[in-house]
N, CA, C, O and CB atoms as a CASP TS submission, in Angstrom:
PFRMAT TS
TARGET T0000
AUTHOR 0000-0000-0000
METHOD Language model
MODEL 1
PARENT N/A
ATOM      1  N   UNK     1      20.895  -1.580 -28.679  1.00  0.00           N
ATOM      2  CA  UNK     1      19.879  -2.372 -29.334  1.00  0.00           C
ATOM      3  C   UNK     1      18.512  -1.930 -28.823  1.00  0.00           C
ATOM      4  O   UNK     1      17.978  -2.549 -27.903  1.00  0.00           O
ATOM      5  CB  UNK     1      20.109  -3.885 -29.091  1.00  0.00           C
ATOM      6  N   UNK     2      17.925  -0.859 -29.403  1.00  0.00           N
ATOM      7  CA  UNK     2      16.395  -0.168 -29.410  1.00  0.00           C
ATOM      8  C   UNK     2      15.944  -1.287 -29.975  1.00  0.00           C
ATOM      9  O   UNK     2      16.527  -2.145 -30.637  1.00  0.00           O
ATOM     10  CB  UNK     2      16.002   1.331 -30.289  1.00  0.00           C
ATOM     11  N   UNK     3      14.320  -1.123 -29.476  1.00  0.00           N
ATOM     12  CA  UNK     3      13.163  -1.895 -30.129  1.00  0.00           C
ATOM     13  C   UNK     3      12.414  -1.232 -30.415  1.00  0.00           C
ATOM     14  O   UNK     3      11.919  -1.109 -29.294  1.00  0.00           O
ATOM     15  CB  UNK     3      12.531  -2.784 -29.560  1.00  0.00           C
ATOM     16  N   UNK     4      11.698  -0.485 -31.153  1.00  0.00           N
ATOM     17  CA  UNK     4      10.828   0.195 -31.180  1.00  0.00           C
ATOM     18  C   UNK     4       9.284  -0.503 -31.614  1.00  0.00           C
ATOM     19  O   UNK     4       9.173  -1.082 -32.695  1.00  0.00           O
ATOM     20  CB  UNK     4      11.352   1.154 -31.927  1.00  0.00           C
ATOM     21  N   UNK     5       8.273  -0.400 -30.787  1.00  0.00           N
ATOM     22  CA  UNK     5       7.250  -1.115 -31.001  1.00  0.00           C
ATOM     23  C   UNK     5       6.121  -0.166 -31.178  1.00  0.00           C
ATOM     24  O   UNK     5       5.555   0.217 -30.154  1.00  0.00           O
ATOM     25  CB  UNK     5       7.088  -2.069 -29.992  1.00  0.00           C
ATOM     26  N   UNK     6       5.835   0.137 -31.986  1.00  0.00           N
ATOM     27  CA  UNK     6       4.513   0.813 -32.632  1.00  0.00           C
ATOM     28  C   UNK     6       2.795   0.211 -31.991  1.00  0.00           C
ATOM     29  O   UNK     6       2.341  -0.902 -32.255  1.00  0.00           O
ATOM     30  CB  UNK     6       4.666   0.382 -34.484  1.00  0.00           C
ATOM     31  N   UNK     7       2.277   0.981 -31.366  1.00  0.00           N
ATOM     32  CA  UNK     7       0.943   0.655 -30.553  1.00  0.00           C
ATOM     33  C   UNK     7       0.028   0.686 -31.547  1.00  0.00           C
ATOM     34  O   UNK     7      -0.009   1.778 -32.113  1.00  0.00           O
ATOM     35  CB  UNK     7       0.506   1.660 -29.357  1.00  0.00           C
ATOM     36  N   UNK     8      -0.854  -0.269 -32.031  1.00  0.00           N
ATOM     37  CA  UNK     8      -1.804   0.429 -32.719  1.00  0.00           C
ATOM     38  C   UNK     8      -2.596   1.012 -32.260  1.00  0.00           C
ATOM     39  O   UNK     8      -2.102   1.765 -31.421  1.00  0.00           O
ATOM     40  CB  UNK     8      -2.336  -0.060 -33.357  1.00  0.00           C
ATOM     41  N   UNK     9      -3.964   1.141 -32.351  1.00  0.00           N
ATOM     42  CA  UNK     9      -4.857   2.454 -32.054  1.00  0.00           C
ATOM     43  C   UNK     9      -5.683   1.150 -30.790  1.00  0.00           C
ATOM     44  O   UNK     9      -5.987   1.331 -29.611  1.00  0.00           O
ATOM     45  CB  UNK     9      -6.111   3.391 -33.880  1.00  0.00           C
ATOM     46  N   UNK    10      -5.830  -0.058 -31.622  1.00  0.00           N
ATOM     47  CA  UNK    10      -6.748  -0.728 -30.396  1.00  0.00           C
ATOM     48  C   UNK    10      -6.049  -0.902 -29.076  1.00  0.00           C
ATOM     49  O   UNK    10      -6.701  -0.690 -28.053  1.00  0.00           O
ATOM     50  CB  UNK    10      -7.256  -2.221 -30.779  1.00  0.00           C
ATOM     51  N   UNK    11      -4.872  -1.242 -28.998  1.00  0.00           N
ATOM     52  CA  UNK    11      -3.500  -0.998 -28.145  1.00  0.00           C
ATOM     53  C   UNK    11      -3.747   0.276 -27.172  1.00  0.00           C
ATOM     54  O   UNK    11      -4.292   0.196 -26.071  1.00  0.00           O
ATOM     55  CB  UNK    11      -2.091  -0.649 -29.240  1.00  0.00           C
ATOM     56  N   UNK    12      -3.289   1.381 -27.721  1.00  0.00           N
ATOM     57  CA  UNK    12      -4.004   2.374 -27.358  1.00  0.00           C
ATOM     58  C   UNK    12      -5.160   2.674 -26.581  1.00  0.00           C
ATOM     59  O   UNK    12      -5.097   3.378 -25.573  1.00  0.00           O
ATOM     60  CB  UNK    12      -4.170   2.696 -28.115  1.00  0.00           C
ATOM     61  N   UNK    13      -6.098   2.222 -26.966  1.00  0.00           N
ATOM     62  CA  UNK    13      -7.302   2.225 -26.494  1.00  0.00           C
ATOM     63  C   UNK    13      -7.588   1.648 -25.322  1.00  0.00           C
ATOM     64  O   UNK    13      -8.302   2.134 -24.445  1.00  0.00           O
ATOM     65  CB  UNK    13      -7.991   1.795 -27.265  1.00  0.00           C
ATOM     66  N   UNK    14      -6.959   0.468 -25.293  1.00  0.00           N
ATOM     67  CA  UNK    14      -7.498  -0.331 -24.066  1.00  0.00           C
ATOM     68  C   UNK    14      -6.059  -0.126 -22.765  1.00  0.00           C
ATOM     69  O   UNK    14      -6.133  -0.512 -21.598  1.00  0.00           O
ATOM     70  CB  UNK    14      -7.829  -2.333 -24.678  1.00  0.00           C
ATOM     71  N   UNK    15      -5.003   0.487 -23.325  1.00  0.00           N
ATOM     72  CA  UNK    15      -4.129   0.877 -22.119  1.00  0.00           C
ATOM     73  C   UNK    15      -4.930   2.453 -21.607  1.00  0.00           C
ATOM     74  O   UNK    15      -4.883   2.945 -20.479  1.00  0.00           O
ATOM     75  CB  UNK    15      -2.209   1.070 -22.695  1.00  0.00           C
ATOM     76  N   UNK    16      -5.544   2.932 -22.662  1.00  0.00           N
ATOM     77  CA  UNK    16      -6.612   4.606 -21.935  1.00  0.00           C
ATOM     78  C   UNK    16      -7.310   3.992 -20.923  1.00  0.00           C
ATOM     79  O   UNK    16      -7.335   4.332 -19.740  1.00  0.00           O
ATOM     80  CB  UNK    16      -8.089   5.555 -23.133  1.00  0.00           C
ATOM     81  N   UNK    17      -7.825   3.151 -21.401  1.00  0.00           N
ATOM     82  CA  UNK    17      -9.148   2.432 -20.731  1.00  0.00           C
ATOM     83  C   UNK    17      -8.711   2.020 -19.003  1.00  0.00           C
ATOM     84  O   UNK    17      -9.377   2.134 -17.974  1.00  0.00           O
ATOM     85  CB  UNK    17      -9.572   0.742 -21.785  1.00  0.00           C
ATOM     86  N   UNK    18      -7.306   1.510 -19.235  1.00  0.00           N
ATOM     87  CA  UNK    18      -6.820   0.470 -18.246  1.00  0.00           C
ATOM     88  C   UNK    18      -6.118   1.909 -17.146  1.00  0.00           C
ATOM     89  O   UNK    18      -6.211   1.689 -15.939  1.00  0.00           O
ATOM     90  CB  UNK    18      -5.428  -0.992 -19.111  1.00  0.00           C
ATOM     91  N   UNK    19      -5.716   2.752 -17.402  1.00  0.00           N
ATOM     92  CA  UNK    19      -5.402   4.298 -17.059  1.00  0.00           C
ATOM     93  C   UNK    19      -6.208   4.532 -16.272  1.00  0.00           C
ATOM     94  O   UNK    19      -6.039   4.500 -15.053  1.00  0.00           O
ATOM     95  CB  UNK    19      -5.449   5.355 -18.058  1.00  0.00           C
ATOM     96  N   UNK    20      -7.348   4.841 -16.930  1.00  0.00           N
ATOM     97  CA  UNK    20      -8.840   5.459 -16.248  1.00  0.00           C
ATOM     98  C   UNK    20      -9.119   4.686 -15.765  1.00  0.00           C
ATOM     99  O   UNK    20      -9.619   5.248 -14.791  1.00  0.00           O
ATOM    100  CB  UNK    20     -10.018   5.920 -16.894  1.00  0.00           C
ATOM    101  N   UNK    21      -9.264   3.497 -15.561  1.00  0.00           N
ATOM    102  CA  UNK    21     -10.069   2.424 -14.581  1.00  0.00           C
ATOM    103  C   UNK    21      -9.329   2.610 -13.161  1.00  0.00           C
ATOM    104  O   UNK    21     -10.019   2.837 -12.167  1.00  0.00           O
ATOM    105  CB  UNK    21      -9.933   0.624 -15.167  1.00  0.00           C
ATOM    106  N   UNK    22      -7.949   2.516 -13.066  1.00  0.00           N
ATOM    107  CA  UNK    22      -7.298   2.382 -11.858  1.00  0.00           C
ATOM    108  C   UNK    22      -6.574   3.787 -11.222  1.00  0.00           C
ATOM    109  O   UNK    22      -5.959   4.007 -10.178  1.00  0.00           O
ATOM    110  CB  UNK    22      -6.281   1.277 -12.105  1.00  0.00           C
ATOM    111  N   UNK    23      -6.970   4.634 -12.406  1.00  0.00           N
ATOM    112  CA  UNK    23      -6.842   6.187 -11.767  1.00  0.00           C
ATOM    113  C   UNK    23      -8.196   6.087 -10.820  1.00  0.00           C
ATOM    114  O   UNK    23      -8.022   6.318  -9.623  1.00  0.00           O
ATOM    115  CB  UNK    23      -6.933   7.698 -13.134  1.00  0.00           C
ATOM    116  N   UNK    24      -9.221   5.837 -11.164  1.00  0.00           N
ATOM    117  CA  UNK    24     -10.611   6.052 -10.455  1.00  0.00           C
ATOM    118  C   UNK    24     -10.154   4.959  -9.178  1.00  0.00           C
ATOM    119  O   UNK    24      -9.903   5.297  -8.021  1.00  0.00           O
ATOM    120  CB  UNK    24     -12.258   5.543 -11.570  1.00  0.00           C
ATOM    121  N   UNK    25     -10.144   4.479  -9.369  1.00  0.00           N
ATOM    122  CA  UNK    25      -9.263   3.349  -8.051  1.00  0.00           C
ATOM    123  C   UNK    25      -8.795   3.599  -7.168  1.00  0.00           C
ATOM    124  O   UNK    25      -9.097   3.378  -5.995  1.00  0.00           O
ATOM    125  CB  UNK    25      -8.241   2.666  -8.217  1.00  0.00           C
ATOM    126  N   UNK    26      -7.380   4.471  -7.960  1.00  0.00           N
ATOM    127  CA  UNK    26      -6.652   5.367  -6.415  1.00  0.00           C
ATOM    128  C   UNK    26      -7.256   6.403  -6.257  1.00  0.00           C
ATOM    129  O   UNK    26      -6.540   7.264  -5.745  1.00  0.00           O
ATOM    130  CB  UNK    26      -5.060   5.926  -6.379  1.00  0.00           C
ATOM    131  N   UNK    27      -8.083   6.665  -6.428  1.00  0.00           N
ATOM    132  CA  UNK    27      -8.858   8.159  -5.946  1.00  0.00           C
ATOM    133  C   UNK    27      -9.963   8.166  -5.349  1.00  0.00           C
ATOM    134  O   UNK    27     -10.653   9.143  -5.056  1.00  0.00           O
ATOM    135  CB  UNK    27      -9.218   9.046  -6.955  1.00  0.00           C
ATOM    136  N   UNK    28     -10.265   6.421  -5.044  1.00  0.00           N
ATOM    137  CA  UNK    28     -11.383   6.661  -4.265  1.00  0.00           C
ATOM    138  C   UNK    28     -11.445   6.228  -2.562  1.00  0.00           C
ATOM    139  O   UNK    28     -10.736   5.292  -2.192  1.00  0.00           O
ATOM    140  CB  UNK    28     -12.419   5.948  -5.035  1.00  0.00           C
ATOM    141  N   UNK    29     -12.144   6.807  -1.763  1.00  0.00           N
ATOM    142  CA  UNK    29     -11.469   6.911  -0.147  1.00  0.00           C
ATOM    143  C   UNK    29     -11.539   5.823   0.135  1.00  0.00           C
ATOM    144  O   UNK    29     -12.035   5.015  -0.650  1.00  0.00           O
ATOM    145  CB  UNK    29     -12.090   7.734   1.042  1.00  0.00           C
ATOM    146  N   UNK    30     -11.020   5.423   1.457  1.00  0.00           N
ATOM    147  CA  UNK    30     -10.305   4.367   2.076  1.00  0.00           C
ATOM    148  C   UNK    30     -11.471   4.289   3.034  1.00  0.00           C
ATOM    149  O   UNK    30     -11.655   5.073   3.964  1.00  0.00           O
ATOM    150  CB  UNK    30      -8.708   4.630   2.660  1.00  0.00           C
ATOM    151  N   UNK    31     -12.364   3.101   2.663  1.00  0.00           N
ATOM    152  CA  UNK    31     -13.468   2.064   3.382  1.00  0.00           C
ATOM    153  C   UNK    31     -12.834   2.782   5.051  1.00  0.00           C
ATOM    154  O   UNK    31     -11.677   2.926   5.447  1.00  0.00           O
ATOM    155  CB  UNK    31     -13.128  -0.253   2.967  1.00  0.00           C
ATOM    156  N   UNK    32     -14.265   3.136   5.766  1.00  0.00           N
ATOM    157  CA  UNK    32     -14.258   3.498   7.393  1.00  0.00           C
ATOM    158  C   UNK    32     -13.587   2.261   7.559  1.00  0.00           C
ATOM    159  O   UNK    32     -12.373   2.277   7.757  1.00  0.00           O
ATOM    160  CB  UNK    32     -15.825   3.736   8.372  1.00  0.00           C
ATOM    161  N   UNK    33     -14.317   1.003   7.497  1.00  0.00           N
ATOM    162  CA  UNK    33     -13.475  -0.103   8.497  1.00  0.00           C
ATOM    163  C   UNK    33     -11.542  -0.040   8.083  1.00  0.00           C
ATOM    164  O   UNK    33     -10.786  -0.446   8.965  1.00  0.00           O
ATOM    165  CB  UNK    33     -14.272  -2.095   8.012  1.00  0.00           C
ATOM    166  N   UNK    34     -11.230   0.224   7.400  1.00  0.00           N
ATOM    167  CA  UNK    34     -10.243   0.467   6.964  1.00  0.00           C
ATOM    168  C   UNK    34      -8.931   1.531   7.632  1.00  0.00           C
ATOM    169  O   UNK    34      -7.734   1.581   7.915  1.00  0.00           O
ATOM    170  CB  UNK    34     -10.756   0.748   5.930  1.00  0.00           C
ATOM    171  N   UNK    35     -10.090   2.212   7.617  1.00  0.00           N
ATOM    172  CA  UNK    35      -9.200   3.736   8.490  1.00  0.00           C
ATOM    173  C   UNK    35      -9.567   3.323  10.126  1.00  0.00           C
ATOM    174  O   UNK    35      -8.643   3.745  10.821  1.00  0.00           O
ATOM    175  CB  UNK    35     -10.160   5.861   7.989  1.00  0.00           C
ATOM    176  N   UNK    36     -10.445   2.746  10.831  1.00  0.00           N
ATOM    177  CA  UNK    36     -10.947   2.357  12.267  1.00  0.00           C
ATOM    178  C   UNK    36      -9.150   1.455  11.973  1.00  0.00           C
ATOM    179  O   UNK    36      -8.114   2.011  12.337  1.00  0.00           O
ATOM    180  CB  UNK    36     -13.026   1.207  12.570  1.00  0.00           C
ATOM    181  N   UNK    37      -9.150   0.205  11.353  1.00  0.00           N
ATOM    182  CA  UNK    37      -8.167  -0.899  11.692  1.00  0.00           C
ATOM    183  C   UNK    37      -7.076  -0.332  11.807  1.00  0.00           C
ATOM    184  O   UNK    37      -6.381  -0.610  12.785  1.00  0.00           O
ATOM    185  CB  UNK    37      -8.012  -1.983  10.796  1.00  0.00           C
ATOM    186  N   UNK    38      -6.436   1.012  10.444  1.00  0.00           N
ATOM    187  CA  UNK    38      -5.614   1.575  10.709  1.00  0.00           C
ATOM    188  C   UNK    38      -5.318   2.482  12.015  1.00  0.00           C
ATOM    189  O   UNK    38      -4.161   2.651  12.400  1.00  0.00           O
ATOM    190  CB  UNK    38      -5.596   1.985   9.818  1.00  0.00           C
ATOM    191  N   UNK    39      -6.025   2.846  12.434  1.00  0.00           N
ATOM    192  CA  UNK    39      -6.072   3.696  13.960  1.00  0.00           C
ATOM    193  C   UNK    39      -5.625   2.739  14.674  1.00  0.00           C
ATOM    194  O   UNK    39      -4.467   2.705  15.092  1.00  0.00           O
ATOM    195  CB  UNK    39      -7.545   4.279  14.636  1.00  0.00           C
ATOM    196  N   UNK    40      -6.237   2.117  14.827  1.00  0.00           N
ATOM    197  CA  UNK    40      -6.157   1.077  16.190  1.00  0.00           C
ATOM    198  C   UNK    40      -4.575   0.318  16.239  1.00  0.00           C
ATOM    199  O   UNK    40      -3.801   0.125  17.176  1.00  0.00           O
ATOM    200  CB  UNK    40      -7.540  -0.358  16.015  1.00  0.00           C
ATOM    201  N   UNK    41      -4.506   0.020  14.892  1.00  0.00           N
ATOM    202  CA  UNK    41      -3.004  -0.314  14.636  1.00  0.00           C
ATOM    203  C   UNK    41      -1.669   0.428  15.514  1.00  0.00           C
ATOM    204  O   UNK    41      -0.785   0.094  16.302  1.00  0.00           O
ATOM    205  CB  UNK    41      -2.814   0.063  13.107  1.00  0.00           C
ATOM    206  N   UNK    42      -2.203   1.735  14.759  1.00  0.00           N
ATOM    207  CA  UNK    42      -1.272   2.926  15.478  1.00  0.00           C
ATOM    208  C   UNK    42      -1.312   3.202  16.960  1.00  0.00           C
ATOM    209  O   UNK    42      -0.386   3.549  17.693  1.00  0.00           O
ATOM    210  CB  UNK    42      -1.634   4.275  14.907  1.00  0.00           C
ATOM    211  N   UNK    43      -2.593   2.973  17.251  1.00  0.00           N
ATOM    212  CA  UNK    43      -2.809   3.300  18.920  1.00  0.00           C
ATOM    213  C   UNK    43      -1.760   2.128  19.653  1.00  0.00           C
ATOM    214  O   UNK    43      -0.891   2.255  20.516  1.00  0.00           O
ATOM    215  CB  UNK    43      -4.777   3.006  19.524  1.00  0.00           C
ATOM    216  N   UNK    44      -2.265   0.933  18.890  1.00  0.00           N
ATOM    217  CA  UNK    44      -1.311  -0.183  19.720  1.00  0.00           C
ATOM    218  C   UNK    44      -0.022  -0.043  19.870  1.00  0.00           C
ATOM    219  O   UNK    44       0.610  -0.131  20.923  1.00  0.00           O
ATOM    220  CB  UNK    44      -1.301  -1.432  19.194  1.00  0.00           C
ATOM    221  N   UNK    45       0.551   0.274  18.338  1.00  0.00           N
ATOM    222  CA  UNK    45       2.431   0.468  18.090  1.00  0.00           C
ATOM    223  C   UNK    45       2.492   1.754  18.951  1.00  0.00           C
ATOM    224  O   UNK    45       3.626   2.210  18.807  1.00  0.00           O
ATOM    225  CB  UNK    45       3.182   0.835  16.081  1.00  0.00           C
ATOM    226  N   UNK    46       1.878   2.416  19.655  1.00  0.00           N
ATOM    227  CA  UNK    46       2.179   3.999  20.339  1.00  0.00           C
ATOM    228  C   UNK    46       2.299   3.664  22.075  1.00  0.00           C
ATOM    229  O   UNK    46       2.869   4.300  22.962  1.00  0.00           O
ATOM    230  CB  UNK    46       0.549   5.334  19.959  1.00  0.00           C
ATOM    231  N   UNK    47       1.528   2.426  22.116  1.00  0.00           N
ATOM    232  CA  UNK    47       1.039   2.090  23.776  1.00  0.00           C
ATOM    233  C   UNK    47       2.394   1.372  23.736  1.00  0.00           C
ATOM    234  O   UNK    47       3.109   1.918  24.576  1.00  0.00           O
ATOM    235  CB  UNK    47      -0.674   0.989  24.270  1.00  0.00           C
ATOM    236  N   UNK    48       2.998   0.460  23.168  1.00  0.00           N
ATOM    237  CA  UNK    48       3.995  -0.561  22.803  1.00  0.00           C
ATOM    238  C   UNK    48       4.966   0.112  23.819  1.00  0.00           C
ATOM    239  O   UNK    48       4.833   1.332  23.910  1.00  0.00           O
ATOM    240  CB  UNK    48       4.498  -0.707  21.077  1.00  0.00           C
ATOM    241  N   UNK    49       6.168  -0.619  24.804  1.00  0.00           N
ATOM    242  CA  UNK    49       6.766  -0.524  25.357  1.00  0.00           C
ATOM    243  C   UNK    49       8.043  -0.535  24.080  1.00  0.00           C
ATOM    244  O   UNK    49       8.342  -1.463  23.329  1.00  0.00           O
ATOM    245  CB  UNK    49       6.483  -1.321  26.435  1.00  0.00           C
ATOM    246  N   UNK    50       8.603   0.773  24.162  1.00  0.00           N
ATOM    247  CA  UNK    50      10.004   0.314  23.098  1.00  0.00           C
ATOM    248  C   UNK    50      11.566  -0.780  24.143  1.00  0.00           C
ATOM    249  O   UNK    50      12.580  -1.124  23.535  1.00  0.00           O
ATOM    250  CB  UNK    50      10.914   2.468  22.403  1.00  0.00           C
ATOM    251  N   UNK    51      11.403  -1.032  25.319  1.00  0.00           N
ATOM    252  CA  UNK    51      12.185  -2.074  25.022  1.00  0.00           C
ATOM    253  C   UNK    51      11.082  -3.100  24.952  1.00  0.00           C
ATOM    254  O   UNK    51      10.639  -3.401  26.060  1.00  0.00           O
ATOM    255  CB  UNK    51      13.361  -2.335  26.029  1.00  0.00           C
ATOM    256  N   UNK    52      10.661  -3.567  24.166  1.00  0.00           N
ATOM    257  CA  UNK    52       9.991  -4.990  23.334  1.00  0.00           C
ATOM    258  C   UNK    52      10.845  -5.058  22.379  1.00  0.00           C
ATOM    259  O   UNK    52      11.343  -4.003  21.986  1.00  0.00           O
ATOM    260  CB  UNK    52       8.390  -4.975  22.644  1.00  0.00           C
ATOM    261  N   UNK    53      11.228  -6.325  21.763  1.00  0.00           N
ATOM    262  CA  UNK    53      11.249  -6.486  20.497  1.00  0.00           C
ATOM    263  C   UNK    53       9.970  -6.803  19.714  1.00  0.00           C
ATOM    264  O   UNK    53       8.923  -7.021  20.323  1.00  0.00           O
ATOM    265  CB  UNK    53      12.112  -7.359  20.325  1.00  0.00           C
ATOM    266  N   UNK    54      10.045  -6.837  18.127  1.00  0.00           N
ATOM    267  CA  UNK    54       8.792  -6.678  17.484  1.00  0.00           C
ATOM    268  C   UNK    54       8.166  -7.894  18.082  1.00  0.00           C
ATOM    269  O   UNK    54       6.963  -7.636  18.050  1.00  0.00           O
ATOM    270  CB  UNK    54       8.820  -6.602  15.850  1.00  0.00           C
ATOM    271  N   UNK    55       8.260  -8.620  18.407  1.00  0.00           N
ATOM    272  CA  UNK    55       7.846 -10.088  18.759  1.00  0.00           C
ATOM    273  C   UNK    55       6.776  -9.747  20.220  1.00  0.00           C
ATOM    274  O   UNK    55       5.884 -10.501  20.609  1.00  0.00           O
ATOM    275  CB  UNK    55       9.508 -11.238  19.167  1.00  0.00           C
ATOM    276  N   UNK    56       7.153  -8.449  20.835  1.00  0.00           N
ATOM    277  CA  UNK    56       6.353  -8.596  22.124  1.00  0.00           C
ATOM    278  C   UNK    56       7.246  -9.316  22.961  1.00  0.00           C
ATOM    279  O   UNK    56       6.894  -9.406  24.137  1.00  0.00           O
ATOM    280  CB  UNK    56       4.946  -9.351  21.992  1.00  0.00           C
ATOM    281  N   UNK    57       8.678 -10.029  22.529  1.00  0.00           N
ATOM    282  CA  UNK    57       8.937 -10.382  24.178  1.00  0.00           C
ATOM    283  C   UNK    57      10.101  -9.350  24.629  1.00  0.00           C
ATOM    284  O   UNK    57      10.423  -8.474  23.827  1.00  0.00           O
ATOM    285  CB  UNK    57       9.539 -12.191  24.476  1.00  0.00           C
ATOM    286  N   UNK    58      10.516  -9.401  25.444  1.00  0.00           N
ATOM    287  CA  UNK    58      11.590  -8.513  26.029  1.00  0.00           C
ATOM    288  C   UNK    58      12.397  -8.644  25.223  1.00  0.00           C
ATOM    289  O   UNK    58      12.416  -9.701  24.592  1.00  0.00           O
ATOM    290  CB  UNK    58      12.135  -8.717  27.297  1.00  0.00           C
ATOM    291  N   UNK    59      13.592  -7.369  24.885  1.00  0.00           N
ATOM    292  CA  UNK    59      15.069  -7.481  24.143  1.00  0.00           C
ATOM    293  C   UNK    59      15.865  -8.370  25.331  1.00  0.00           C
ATOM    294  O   UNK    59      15.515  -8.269  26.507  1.00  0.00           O
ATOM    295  CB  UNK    59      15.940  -5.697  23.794  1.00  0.00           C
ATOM    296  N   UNK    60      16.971  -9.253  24.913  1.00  0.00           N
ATOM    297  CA  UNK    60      18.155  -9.516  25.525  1.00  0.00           C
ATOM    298  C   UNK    60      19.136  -8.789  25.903  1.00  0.00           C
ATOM    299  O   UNK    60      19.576  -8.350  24.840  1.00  0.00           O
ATOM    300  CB  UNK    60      18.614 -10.147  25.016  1.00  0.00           C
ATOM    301  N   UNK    61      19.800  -8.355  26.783  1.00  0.00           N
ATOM    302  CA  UNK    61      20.870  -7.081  27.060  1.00  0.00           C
ATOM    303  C   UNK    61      21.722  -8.002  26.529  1.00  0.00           C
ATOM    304  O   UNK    61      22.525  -7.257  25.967  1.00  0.00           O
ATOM    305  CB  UNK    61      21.262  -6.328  28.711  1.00  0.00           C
ATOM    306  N   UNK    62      22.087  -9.093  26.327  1.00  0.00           N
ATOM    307  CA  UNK    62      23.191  -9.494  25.541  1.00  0.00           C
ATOM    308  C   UNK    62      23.307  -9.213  24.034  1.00  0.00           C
ATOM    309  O   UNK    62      24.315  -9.270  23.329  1.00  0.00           O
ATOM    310  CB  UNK    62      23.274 -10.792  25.701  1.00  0.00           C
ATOM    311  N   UNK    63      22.355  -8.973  23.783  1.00  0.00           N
ATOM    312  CA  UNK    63      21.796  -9.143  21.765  1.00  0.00           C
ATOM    313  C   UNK    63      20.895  -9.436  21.412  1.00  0.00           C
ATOM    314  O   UNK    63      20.696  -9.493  20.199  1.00  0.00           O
ATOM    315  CB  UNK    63      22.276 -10.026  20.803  1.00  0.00           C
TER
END
C-alpha cells in the first residue's frame, strides 16, 4: 500500500528554502565559548580517576 503524494511547486519551494536555511546552520563554526566548555569538559573526563564511577564516588569491589 504506496501513497504517492505529489508536492506542488509552493511545497517545493519552501522545503528548498527550509534545506538552505539549516544547511547554512550546520556549516557555521562552533561559538569560542563553546569549543573553551568543550575542552575543559575533556580535560576533566582525562584527569578523572578510572576507578570512579560516573557519579565521582568510588566503584564497589562487590558490584
Amino acid at each position: 500500500m504506496t501513497h504517492k503524494h505529489d508536492t506542488s511547486p509552493l511545497e517545493e519551494q519552501i522545503a528548498e528554502n527550509l534545506q538552505r536555511a539549516y544547511r547554512q546552520r550546520a556549516e557555521e563554526e562552533v561559538p569560542d565559548r563553546f569549543r573553551d566548555l568543550l575542552r575543559m569538559l575533556k580535560e576533566q573526563d582525562q584527569q578523572s580517576d578510572p576507578a570512579e564511577g560516573r557519579s565521582g564516588e568510588p566503584r564497589n569491589a562487590d558490584g
